[in-house]
Structures are given as structure tokens and as C-alpha cells.
KEKE-3310 file (N, C-alpha, C; in steps of 0.2 Angstrom, whole numbers, plus 5000, padded with zeros to 4 digits):
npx = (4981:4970:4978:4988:4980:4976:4988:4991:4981:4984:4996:4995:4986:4993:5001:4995:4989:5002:5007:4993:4997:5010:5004:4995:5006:5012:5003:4999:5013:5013:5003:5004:5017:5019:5015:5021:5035:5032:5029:5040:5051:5046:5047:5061:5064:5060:5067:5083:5078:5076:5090:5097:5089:5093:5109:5109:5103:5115:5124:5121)
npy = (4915:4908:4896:4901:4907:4895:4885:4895:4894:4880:4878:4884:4876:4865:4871:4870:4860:4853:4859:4856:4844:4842:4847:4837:4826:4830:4830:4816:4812:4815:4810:4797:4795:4787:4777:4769:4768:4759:4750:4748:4745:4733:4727:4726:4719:4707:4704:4704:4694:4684:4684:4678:4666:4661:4660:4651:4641:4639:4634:4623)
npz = (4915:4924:4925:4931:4944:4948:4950:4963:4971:4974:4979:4990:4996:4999:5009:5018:5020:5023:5034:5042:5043:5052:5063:5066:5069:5078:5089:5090:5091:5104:5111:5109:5114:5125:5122:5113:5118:5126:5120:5110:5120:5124:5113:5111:5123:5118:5104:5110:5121:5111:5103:5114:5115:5104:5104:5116:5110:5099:5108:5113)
capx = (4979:4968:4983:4990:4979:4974:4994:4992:4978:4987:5001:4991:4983:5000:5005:4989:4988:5007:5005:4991:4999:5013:5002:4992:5008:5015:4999:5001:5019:5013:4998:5009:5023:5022:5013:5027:5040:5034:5031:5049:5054:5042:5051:5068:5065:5059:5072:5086:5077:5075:5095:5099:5087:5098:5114:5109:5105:5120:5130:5118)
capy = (4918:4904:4891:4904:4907:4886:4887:4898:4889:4873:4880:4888:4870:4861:4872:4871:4853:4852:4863:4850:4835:4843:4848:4829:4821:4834:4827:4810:4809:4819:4806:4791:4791:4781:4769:4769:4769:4754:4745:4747:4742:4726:4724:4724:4713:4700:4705:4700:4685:4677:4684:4670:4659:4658:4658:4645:4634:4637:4628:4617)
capz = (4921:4927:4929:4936:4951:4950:4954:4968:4976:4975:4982:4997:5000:5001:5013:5024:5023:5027:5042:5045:5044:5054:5070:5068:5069:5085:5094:5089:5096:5112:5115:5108:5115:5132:5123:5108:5122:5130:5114:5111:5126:5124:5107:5111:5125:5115:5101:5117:5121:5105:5101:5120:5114:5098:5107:5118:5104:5097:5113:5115)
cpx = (4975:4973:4987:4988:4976:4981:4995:4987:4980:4993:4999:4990:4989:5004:5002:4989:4997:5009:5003:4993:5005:5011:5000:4997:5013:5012:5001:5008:5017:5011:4999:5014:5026:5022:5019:5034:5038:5032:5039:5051:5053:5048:5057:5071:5065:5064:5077:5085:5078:5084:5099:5097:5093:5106:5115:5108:5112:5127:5128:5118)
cpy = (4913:4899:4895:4904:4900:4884:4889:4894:4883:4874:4881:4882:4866:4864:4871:4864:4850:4854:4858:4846:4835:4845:4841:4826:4823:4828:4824:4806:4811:4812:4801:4787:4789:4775:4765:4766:4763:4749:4740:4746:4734:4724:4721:4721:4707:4699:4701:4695:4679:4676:4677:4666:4656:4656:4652:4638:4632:4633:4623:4610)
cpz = (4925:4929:4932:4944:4953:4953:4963:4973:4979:4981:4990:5001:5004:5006:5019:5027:5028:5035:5047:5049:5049:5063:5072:5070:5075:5090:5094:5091:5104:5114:5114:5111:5123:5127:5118:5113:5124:5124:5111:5115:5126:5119:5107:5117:5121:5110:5106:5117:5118:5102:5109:5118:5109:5100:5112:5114:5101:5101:5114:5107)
residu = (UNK:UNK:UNK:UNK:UNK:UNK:UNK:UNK:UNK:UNK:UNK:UNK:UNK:UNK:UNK:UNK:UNK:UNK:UNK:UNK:UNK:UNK:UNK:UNK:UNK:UNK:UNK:UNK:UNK:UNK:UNK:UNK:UNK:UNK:UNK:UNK:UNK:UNK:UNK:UNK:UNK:UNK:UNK:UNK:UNK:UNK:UNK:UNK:UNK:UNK:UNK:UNK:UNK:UNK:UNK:UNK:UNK:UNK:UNK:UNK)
# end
């Protein structure tokens, strides 16, 4: 009976914290993602760049 209801708690929490972790990571895209957006932007300029760079060394 008690691993039972230690079961049932567990169970409860795992769905509480999943919820949780499901709201915190909503927000976290909400209020993230300009700056994530221009992150990646920055990135795959410089990615680009470096792929010129390398293709200019390679004629040069």
C-alpha cells in the first residue's frame, strides 16, 4: 500500500514538474526568440563568411 501511494505521488510530481518545464520553456521561446533569431542570423553569417574565406584560399 505505501509503494503504492509513493507510486502515485511520484507519478503526480512528474506530471507537475513536466507541465512546468513545459510552460518555462513556452516563455523562454516567447522572450528568446528575437534574440535566438538574431543570434542565428549572426551565426550563419559568419558560417558564410568563413565558407568564402575558404573558397578563396582555395584559388588563391
Amino acid at each position: 500500500m505505501l509503494v503504492k501511494s509513493m507510486d502515485l505521488n511520484l507519478g503526480r510530481f512528474d506530471v507537475l514538474a513536466l507541465f512546468g518545464g513545459f510552460k518555462v520553456l513556452l516563455w523562454f521561446l516567447r522572450t528568446a526568440n528575437s534574440k535566438i533569431f538574431i543570434s542565428s542570423g549572426l551565426k550563419q553569417r559568419y558560417i558564410i563568411n568563413r565558407r568564402r574565406a575558404r573558397t578563396a584560399r582555395k584559388i588563391a
